[in-house]
C-alpha positions in Angstrom: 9.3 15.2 -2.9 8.0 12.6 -1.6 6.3 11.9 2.2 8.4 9.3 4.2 6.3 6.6 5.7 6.9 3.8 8.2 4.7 1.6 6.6 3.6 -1.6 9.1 4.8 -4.9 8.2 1.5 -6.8 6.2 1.9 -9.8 7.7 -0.3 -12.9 6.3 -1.4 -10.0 4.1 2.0 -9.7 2.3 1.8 -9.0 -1.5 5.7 -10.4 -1.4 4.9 -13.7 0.2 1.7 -14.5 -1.7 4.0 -14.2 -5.5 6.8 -16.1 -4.2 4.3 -19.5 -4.2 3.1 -18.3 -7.4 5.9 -17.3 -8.9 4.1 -17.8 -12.7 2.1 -14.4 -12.0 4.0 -11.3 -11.4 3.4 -8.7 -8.8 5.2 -5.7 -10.6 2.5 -2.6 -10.5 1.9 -0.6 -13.7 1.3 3.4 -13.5 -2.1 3.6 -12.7 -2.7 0.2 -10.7 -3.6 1.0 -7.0 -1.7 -1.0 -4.4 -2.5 -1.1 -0.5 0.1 -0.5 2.3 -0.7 -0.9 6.2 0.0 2.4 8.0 -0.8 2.6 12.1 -3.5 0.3 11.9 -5.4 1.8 8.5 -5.6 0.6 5.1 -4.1 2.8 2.9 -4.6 2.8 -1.0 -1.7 4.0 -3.2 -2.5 5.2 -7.5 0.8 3.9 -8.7 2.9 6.8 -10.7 6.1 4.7 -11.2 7.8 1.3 -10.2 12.0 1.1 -9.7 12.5 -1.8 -10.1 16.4 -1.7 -8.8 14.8 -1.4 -5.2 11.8 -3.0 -6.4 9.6 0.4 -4.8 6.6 1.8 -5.8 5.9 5.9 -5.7 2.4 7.1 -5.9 0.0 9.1 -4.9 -2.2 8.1 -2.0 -5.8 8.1 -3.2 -7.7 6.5 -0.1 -7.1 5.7 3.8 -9.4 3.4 5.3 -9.9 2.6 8.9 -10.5 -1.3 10.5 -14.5 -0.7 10.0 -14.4 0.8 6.5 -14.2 4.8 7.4 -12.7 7.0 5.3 -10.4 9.5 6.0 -8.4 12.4 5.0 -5.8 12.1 7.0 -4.1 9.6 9.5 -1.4 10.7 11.8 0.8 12.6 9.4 -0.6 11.2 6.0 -3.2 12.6 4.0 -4.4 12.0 0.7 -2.7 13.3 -2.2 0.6 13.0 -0.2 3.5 11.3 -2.8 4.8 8.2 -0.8 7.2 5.0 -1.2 6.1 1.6 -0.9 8.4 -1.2 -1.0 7.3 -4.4 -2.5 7.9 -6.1 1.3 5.5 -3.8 2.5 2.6 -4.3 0.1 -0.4 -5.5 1.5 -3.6 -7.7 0.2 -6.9 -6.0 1.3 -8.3 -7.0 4.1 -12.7 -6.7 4.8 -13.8 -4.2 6.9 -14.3 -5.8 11.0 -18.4 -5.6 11.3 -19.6 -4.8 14.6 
């Protein structure tokens, strides 16, 4: 079973947005390709298990969460690592650097 996320719209960041102009590459992930996802506020980095592509969703296994300054974690609010989790492709997110002080 899997752990049921909110995930936080990526914005300028979106995975989605950045294919459509370049629609020659595509942005289907393989198993073993790590994806990001936004999740209240952190970075969180996804080892891709399986894609549907009928609801175009990735399931995986949540192999890093990464704060605004580059911190990693455990856990955030009620994810931790290892948890199974859903990303839809609309929720994807490019990587973002770490804020500096």
């Amino acid at each position: 079973m899997h752990q049921h996320i909110e995930w936080d719209a990526p914005g300028s960041a979106s995975v989605a947005e950045h294919f459509k102009k370049d629609p020659d590459h595509s942005s289907q992930p393989d198993p073993g390709d790590i994806i990001s996802a936004r999740y209240q506020g952190a970075m969180v980095r996804i080892k891709v298990q399986a894609y549907r592509e009928d609801d175009a969703v990735s399931i995986g296994e949540v192999a890093a969460i990464i704060d605004t300054k580059g911190g990693r974690h455990q856990s955030h609010h009620k994810l931790e690592v290892g948890h199974i989790v859903r990303v839809p492709d609309d929720k994807r997110a490019m990587e973002t650097p770490p804020k500096e002080d």
